[in-house]
Backbone as ProteinMPNN parsed JSONL, in Angstrom:
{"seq_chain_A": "XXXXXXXXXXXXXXXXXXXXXXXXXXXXXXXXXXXXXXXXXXXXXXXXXXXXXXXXXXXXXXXXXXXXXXXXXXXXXXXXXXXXX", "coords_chain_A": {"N_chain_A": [[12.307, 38.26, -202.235], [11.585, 37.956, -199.149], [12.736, 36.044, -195.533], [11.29, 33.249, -194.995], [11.178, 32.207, -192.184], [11.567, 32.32, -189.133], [14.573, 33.418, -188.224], [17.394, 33.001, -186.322], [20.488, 33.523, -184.495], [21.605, 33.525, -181.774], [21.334, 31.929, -178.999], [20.393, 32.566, -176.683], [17.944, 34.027, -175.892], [15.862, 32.072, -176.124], [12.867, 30.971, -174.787], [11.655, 28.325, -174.89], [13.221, 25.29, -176.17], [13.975, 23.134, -178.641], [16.638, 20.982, -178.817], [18.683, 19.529, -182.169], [20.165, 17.11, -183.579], [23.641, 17.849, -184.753], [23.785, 18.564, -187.84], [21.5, 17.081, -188.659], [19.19, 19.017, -189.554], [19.21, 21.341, -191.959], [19.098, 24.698, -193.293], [18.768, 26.897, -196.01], [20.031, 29.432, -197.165], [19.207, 33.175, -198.457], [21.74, 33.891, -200.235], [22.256, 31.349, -201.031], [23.66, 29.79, -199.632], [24.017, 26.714, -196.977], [23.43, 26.512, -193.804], [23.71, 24.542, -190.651], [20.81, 23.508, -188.552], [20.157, 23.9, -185.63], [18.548, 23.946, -183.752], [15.155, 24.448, -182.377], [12.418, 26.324, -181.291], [10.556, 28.693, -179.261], [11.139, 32.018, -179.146], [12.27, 34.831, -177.188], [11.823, 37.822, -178.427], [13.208, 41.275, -177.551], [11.954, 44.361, -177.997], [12.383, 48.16, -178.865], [11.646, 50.492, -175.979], [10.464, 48.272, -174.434], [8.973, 46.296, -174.825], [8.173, 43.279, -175.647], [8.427, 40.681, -177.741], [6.878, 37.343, -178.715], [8.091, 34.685, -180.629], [7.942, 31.979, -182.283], [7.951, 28.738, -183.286], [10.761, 29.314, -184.333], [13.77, 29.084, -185.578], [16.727, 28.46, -184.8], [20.193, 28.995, -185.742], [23.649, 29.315, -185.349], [25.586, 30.15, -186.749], [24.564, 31.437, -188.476], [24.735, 35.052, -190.183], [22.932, 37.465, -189.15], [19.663, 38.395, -187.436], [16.624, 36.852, -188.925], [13.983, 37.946, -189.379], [10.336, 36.429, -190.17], [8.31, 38.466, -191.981], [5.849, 38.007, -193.35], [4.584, 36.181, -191.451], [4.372, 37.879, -189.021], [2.623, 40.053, -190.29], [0.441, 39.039, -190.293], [-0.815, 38.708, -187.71], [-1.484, 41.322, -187.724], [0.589, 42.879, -186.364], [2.567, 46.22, -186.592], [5.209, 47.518, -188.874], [7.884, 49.62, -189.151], [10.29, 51.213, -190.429], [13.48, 52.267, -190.707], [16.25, 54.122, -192.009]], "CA_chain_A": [[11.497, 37.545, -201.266], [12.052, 37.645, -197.82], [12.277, 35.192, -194.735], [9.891, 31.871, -194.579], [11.153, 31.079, -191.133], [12.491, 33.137, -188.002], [16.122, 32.788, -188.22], [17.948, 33.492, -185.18], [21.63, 32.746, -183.852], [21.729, 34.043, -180.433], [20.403, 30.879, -178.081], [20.119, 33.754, -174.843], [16.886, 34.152, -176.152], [14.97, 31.382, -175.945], [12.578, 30.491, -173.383], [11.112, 27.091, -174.904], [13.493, 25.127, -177.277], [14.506, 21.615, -178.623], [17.858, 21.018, -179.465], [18.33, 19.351, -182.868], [21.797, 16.408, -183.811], [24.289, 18.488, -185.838], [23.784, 17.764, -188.998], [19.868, 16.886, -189.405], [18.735, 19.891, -189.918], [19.8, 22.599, -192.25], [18.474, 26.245, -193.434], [19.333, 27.58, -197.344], [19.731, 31.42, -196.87], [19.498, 34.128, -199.769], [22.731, 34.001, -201.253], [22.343, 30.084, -201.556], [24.62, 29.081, -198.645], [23.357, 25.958, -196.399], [23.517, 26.467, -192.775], [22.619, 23.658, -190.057], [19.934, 24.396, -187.641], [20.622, 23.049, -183.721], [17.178, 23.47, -182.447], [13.981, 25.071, -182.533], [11.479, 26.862, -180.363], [9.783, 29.73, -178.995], [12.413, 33.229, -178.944], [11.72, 36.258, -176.572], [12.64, 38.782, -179.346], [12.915, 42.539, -176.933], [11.487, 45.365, -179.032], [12.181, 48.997, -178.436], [10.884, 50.561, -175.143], [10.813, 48.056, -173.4], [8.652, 45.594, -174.953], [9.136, 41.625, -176.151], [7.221, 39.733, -178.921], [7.29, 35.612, -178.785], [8.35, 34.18, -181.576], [7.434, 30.782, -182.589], [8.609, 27.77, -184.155], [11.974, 30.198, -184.882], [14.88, 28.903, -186.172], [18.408, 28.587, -184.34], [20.984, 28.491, -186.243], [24.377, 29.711, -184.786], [26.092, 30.257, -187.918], [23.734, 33.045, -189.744], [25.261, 36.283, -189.033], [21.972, 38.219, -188.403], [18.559, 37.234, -187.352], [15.88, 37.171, -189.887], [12.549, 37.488, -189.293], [9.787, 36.43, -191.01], [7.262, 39.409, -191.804], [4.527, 37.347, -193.649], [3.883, 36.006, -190.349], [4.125, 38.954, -188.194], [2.01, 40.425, -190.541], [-0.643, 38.021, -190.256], [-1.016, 39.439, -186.508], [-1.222, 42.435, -187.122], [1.788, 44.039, -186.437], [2.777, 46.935, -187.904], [6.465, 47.687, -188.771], [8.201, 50.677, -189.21], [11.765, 50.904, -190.954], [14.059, 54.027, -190.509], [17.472, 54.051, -192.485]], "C_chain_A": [[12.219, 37.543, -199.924], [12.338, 36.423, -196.905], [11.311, 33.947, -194.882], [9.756, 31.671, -193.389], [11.512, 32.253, -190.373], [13.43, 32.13, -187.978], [16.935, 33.264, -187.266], [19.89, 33.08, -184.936], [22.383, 33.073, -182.66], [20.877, 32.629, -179.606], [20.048, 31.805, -177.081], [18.418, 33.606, -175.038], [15.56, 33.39, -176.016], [14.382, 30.446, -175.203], [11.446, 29.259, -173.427], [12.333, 26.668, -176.27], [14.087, 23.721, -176.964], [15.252, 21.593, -179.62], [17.734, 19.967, -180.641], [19.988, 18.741, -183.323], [21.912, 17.675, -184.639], [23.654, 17.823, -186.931], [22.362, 17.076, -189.667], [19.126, 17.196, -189.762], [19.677, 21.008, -191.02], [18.628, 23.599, -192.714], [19.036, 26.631, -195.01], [18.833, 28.761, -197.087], [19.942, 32.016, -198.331], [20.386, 33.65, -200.841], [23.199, 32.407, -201.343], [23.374, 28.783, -200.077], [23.722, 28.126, -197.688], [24.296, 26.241, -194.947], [22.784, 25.231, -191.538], [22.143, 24.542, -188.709], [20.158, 23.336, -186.208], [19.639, 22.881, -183.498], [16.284, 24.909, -182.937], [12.993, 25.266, -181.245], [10.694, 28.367, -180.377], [11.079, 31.244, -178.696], [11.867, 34.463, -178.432], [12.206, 37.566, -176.993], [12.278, 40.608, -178.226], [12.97, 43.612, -178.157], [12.35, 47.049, -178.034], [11.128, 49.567, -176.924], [10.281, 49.717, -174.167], [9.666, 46.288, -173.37], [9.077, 43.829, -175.658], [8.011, 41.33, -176.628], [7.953, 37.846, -178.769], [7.065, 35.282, -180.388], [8.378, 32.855, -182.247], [7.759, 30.053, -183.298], [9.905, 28.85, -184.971], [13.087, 29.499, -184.085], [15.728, 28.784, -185.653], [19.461, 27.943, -185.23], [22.315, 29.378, -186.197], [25.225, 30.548, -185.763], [25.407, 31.47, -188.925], [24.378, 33.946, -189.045], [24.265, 37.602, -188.072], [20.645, 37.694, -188.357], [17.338, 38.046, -188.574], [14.587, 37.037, -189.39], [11.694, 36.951, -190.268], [8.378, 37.028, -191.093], [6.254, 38.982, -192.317], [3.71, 37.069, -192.622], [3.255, 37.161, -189.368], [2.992, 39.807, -188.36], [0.728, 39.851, -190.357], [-1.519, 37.977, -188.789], [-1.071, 40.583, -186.518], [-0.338, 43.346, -186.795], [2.571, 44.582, -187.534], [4.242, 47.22, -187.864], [6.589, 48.775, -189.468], [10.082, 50.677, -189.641], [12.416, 52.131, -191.379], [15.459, 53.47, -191.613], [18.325, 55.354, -192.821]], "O_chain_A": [[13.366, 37.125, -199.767], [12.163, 35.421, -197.599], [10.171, 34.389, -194.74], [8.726, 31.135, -192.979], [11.78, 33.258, -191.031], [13.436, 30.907, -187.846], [17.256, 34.402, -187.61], [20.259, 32.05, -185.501], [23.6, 32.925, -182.55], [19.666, 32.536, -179.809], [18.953, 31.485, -176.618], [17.772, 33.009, -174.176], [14.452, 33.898, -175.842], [14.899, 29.373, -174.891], [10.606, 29.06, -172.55], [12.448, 27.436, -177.225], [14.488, 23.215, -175.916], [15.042, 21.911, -180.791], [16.734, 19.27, -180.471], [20.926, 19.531, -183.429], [21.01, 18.377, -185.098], [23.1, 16.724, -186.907], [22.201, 16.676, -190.82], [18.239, 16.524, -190.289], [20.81, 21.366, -190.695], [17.435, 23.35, -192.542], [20.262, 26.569, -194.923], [17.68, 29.125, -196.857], [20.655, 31.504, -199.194], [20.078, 33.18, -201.937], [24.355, 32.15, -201.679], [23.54, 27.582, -199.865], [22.604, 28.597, -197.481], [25.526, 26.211, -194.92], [21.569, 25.037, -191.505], [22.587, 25.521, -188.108], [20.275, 22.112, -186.147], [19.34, 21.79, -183.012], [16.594, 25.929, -183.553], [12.869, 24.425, -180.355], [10.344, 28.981, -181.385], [11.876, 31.059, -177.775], [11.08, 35.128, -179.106], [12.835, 38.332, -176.264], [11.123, 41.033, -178.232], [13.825, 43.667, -179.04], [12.757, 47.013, -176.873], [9.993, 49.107, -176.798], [9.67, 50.17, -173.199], [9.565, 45.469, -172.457], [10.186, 43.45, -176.035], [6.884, 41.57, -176.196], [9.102, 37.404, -178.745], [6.114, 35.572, -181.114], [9.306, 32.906, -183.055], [8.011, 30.586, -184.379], [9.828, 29.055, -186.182], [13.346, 29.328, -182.894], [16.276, 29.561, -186.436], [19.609, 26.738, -185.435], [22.263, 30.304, -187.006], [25.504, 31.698, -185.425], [25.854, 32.124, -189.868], [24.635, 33.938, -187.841], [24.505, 38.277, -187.07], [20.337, 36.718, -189.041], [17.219, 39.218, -188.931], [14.173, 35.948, -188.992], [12.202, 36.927, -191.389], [7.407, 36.494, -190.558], [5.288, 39.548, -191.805], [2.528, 37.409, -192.556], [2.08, 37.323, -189.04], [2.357, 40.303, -187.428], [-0.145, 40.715, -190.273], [-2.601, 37.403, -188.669], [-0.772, 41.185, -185.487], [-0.523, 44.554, -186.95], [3.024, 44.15, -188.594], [4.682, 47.184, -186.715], [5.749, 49.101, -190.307], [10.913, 50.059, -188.975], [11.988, 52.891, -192.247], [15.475, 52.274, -191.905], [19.467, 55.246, -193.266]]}, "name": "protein", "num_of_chains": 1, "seq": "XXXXXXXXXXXXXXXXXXXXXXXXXXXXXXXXXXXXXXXXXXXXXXXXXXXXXXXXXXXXXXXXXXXXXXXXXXXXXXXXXXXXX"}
């Protein structure tokens, strides 16, 4: 199972957000570990080429090491994703 939430830990990004006490929030990731979450908002995620998708009620939490999206949603708009490796 993937994502539930946009999980982020870059603040640069976000161009609506409300910060959140240490400690009142947390996040349980994959491998079971609890992370707390600072704050929440809107994240100006830049795509390839030159574009940016808003991201919504997503996640900050400084402490994850990479950001997670969550493709249920994305999908739910419409967008299509593409995954090279």
């Amino acid at each position: 199972m993937g994502a539930s939430k946009h999980i982020v830990w870059d603040q640069d990004g976000f161009v609506d957000f409300h910060r959140y006490p240490v400690g009142s929030q947390t996040v349980v990731l994959g491998n079971g570990s609890e992370e707390d979450v600072l704050g929440v908002g809107t994240y100006k995620l830049r795509l390839f080429g030159g574009n940016t998708l808003l991201l919504h009620d997503t996640i900050y939490a400084p402490e994850v090491r990479v950001c997670l999206l969550a493709l249920v949603f994305l999908n739910e708009v419409r967008i299509l994703f593409q995954f090279s490796y």
